[in-house]
C-alpha positions in Angstrom: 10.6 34.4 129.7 13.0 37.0 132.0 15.8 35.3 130.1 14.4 36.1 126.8 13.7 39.6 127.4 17.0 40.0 128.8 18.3 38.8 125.6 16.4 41.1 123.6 17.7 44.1 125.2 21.2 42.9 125.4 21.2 42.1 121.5 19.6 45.6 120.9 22.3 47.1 122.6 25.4 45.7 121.5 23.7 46.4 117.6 23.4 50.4 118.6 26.8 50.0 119.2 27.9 48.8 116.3 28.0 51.9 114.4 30.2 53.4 116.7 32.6 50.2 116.7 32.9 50.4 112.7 33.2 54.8 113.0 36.4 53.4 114.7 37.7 51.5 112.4 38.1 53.9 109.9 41.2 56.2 109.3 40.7 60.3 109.3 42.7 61.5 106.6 42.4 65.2 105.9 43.2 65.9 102.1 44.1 69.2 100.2 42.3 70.2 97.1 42.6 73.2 94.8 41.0 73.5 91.4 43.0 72.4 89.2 40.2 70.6 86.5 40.4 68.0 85.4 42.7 66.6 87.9 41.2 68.1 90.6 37.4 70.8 90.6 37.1 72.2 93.9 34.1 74.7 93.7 32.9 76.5 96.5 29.9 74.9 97.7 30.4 71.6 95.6 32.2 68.2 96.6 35.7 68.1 94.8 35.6 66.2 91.8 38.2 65.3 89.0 41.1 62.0 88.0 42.9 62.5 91.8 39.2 62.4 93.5 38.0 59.3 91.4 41.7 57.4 92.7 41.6 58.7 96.2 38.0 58.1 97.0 38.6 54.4 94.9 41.6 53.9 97.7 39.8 55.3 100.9 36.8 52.7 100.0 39.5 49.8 100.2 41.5 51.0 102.9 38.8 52.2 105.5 39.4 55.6 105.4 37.5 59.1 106.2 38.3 61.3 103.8 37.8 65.0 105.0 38.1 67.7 101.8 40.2 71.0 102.6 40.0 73.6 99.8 42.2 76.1 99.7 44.9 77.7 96.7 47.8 75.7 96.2 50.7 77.5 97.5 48.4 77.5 101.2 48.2 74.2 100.9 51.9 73.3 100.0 52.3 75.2 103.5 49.6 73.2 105.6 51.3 70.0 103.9 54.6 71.2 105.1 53.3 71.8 108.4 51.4 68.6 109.0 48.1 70.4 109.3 46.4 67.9 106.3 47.8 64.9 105.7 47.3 64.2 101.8 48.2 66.8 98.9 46.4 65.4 95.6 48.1 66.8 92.4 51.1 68.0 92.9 53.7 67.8 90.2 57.3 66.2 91.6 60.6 68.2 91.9 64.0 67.4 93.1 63.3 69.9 95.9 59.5 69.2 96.7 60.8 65.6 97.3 63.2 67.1 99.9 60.5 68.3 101.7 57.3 65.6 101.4 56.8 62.2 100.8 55.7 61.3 97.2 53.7 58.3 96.0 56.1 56.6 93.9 53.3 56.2 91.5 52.5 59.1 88.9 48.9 60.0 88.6 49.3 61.4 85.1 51.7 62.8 82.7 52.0 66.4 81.8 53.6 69.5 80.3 53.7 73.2 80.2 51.5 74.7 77.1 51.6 78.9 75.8 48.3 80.4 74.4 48.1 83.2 72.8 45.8 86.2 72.3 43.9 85.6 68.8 46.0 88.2 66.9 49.4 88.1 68.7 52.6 87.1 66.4 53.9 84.8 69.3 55.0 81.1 68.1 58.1 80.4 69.8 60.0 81.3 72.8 61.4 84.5 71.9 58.5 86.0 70.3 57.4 85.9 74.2 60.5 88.5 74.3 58.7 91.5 76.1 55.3 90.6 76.4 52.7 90.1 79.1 52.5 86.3 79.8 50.1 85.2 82.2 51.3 82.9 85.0 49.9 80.7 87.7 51.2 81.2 91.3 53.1 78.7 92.9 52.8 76.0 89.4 56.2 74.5 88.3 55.2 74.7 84.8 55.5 79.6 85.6 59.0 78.6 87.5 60.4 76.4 84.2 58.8 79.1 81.8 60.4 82.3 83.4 64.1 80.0 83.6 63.9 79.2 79.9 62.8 82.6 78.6 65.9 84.0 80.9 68.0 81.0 78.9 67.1 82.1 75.9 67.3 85.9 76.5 63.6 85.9 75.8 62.1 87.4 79.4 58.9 88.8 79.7 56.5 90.6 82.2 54.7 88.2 84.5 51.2 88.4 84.9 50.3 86.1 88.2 47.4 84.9 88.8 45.8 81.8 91.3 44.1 79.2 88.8 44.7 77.9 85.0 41.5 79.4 84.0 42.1 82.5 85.1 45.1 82.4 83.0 43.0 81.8 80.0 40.7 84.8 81.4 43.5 86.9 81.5 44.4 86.4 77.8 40.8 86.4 76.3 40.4 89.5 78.2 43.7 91.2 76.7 44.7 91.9 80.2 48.1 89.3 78.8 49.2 88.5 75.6 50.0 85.1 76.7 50.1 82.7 79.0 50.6 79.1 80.2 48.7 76.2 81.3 49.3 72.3 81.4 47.9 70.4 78.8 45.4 68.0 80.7 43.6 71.3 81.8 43.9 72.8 78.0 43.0 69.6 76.7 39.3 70.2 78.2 39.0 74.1 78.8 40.9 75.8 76.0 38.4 75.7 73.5 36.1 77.4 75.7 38.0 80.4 75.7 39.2 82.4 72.6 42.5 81.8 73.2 45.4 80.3 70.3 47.7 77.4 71.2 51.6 77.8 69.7 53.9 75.7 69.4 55.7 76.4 72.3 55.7 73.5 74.8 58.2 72.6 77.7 58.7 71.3 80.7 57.5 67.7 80.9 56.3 66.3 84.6 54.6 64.3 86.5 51.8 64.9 89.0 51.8 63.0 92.3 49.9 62.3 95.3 52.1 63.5 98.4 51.9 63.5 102.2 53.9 65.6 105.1 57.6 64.4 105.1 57.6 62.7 108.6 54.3 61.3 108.6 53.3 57.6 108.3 54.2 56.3 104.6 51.5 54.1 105.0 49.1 56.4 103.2 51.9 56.9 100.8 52.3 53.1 100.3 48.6 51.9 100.1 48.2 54.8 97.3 51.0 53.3 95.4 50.0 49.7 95.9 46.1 50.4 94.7 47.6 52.7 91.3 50.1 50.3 90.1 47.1 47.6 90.0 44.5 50.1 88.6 47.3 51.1 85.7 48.2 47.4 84.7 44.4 46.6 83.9 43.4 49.1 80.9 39.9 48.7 81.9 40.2 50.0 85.6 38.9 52.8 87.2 42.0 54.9 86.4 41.5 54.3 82.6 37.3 55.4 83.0 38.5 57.9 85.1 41.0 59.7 82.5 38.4 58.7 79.7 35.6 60.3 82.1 37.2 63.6 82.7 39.5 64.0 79.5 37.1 64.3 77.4 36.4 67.9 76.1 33.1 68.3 76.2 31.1 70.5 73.0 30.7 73.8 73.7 27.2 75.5 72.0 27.5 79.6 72.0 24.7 81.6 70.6 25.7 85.2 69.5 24.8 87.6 71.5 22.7 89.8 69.2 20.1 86.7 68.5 18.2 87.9 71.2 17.3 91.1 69.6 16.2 89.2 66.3 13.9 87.4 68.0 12.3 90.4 69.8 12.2 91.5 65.9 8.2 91.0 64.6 5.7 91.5 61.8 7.3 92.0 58.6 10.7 90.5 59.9 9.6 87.2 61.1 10.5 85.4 57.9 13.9 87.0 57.9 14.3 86.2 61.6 13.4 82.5 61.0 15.6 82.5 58.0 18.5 83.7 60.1 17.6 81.7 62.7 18.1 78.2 60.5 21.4 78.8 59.6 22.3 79.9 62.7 21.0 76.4 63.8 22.9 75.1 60.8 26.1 76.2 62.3 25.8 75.1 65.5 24.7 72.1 64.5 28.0 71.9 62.2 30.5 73.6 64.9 29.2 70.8 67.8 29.7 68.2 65.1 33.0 69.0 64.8 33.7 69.6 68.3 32.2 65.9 69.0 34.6 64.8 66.5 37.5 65.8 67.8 36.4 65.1 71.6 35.9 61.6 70.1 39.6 61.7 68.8 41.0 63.3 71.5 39.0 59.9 73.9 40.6 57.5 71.4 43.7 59.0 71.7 44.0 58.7 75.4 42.6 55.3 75.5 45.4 54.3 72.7 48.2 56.0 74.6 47.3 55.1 78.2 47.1 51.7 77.2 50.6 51.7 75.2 52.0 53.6 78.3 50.7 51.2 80.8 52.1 48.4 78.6 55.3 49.7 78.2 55.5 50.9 82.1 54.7 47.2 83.1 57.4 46.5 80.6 60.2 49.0 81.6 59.4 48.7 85.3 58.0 45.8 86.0 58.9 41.8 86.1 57.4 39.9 84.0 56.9 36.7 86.6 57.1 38.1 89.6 55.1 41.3 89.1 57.2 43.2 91.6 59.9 46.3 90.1 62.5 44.9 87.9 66.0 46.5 88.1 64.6 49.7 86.7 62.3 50.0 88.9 64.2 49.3 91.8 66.7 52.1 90.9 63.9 54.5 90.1 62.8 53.8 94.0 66.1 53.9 95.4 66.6 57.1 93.7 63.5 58.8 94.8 63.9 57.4 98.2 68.0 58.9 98.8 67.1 62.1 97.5 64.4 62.6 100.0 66.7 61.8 102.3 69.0 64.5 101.8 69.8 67.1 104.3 68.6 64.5 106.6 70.1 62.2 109.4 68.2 59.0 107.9 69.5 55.9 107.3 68.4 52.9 105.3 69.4 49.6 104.3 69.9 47.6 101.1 69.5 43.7 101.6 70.6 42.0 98.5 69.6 38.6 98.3 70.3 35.3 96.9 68.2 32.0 96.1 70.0 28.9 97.2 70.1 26.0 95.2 67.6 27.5 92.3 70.0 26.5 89.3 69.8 22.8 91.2 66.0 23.1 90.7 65.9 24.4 87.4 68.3 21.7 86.0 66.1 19.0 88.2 62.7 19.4 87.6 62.6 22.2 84.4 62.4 25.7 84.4 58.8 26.0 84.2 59.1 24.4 88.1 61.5 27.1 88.7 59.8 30.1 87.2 56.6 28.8 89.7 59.0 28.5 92.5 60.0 32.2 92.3 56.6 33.4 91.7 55.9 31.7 95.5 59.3 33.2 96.9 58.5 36.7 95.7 54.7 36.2 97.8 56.8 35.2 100.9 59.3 37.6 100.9 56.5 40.3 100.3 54.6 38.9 103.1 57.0 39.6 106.2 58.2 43.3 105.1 57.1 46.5 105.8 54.8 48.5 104.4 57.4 51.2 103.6 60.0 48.3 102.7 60.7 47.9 98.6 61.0 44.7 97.2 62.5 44.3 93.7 63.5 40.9 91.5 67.2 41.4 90.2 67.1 39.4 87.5 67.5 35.3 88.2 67.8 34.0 91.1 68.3 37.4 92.5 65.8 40.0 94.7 66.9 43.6 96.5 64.9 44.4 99.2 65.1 48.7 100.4 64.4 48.9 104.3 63.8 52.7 104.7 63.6 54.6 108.1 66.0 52.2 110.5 68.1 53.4 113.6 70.2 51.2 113.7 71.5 47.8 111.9 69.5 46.5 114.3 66.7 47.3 112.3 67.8 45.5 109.4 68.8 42.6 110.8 65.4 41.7 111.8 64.4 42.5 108.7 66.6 40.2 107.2 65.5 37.4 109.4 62.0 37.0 108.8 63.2 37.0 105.4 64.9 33.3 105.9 62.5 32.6 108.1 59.8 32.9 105.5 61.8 30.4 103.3 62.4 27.9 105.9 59.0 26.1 105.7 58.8 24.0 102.3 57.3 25.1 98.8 55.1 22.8 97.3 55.5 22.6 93.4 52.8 20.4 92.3 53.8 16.9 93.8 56.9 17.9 95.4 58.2 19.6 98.3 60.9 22.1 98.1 63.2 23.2 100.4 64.9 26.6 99.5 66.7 29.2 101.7 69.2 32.3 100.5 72.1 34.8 100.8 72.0 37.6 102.1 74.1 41.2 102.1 73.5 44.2 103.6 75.2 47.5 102.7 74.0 50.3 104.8 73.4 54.2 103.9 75.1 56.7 104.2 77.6 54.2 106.5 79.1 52.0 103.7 78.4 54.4 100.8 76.0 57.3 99.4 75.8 56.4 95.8 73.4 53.9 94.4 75.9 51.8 92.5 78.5 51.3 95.3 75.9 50.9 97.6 74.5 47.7 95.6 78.5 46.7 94.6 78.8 46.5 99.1 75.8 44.3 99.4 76.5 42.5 96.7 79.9 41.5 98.3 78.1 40.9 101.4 75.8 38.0 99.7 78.7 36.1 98.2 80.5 36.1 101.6 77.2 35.0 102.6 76.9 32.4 100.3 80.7 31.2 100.5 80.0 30.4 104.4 77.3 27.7 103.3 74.4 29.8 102.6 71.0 30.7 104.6 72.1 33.4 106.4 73.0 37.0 106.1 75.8 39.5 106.4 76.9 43.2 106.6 79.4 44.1 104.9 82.8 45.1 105.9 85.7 47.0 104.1 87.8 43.9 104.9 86.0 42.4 102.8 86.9 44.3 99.6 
């Protein structure tokens, strides 16, 4: 009976426990938001909503992370990114010398583009008809930096008219205070026709908006964003694709004139002619919000069409058929991203390029469909023993690059490059029969052996048929010597 009631109490406490145990487990990650709709709403007083909320929440459920919200205007929190004070930055459009000074996913979140509204009655439908005019500008967006450069190209410059958020651009031209101004077209796609505002035909500066994280922190939030939106984007009916379809769509806007008020204070003998007017006023609306349903409806089907082509043609252009990893594309998209947030820095990384042994043996053995399953199994094991900053790519045939960022030394690579054979040392089974693989392997290092993408592959290439020529299942740097 002592022993039972001892039990109790001991079971009771390790369960209030518990709680605290799992409160560990989780990851704090402190996130910047500005209001940006409808990639990111971030009124006072109101959780943050928007396409970047939907993805990061969808992430942080999988990952076991405590998402804390920090609102604040964008050009703030640029700074608190740069000084490490939060430690994600949700809808940030990529630049050449933002990726010099944070990390960004590698995955886009969405594409976008620089639009110029106009007052109702202004002439302005090209670039220089901005030629001396008030154009309102957001602080702090790339889309104001690339507007003010090309009207200075095109000897069209105007006066700017800054100002902290997209809608208060549109503010600023309703309320005549500008005579244009600019905004990116996933915002204008839902607010625009809220405001009495004219689009032209001017349009520029194409970009895409990120997710990005302080430049010296971890990249393993970087990483597990990247890994979770290249699976969302390859299934058209994800969460991203409800998300765009969710928050893309423009909603109908119903205004009622301001003088209908005083027409129904009207009585007596102008009932009848207040209920008259009152009908057709209905009548309009009723017409306007049919319209306005219309095109929302268009505007869904359009994204849905063209979100589903893109993520087609991305898993085409990018992506490996069989292996599902980045195809040569995408592996020079990732080195390229990666070396030119590297520069001004002391960083080094490696490029392992590696070679199946005896594959053309197995293909010409046992049929290619063996030999397309056998890759399929290599690309798993090789994926399995790198890094979670590491980048693994399929060449083309019989041939897979691996990027190993952040080393100190060749040191670094090397045991890299180890676990690599030693993750084909252990047999493959292809249905009844038991493979035995290994590969070559070169190493080129960066900046050491060369600061250019294409001489640094040509130097690890070199390295793997050294490799290869000295029996295979093993790996090498390379030397001049051997060029």
């Amino acid at each position: 009976m002592v022993f039972r009631i001892f039990l109790q109490v001991w079971l009771f406490w390790l369960a209030s426990l518990s709680p605290a145990w799992a409160a560990q487990d989780s990851v704090p990650v402190r996130v910047g938001v500005f209001d940006n709709s409808p990639i990111v709403t971030a009124a006072p007083g109101t959780p943050p909503q928007g396409i970047a909320i939907d993805m990061i929440r969808w992430v942080a459920e999988r990952e076991g992370w405590q998402l804390t919200y920090v609102p604040d205007s964008f050009d703030k929190l640029v700074a608190r990114l740069e000084r490490g004070e939060i430690d994600l930055l949700v809808g940030i459009a990529y630049s050449g010398e933002r990726a010099r000074r944070f990390q960004f996913s590698r995955q886009s979140l969405i594409g976008n583009w620089g639009m110029v509204f106009r007052q109702a009655d202004a002439r302005i439908d090209s670039l220089p008809d901005l030629k001396g005019k008030r154009v309102a500008l957001m602080r702090s967006s790339t889309h104001s930096q690339a507007l003010l450069e090309l009207a200075t190209q095109f000897d069209a410059s105007f006066t700017p008219v800054y100002v902290d958020t997209y809608q208060q651009v549109l503010d600023a031209i309703a309320e005549r205070r500008a005579d244009a101004g600019a905004v990116n077209r996933v915002f204008a796609a839902v607010h625009a026709h809220q405001t009495d505002v004219v689009v032209t035909g001017i349009v520029f500066n194409p970009i895409f908006v990120h997710f990005a994280a302080p430049k010296h922190a971890s990249p393993l939030l970087i990483d597990a964003i990247d890994r979770h939106l290249a699976a969302l984007k390859a299934d058209p009916k994800s969460a991203y694709y409800e998300s765009l379809r969710h928050w893309l769509e423009a909603a109908p806007a119903k205004q009622v004139p301001g003088w209908l008020p005083w027409v129904a204070v009207a009585a007596g003998s102008l009932l009848l002619l207040a209920l008259a007017i009152t009908g057709l006023l209905r009548h309009q609306v009723q017409r306007q919000t049919g319209e306005l349903q219309r095109r929302a409806d268009q505007l869904q089907s359009e994204i849905e069409q063209r979100e589903q082509a893109q993520a087609h043609l991305n898993q085409l252009a990018y992506f490996d058929g069989l292996t599902r990893l980045p195809n040569r594309e995408g592996f020079r998209i990732a080195l390229s991203q990666t070396l030119t947030g590297m520069q001004d820095t002391d960083e080094r990384l490696a490029l392992l390029f590696i070679d199946i042994d005896r594959l053309k043996n197995i293909n010409d053995g046992l049929g290619h469909g063996a030999g397309d399953l056998l890759l399929q199994q290599i690309a798993a094991r090789l994926q399995s023993v790198l890094r979670a900053h590491d980048h693994l790519s399929r060449f083309g045939g019989d041939e897979f690059v691996v990027i190993v960022s952040e080393i100190s030394a060749s040191s670094d690579a090397e045991l890299v490059a180890t676990r690599l054979l030693q993750s084909l040392a252990a047999p493959i089974n292809i249905g009844s029969t038991q493979i035995y693989t290994g590969a070559s392997i070169g190493i080129a290092l960066y900046p050491d052996d060369a600061n250019s993408i294409d001489t640094l592959l040509k130097h690890a290439d070199t390295a793997m048929y050294q490799a290869k020529e000295q029996g295979g299942n093993r790996y090498l740097f390379y030397h001049a010597q051997q060029t």
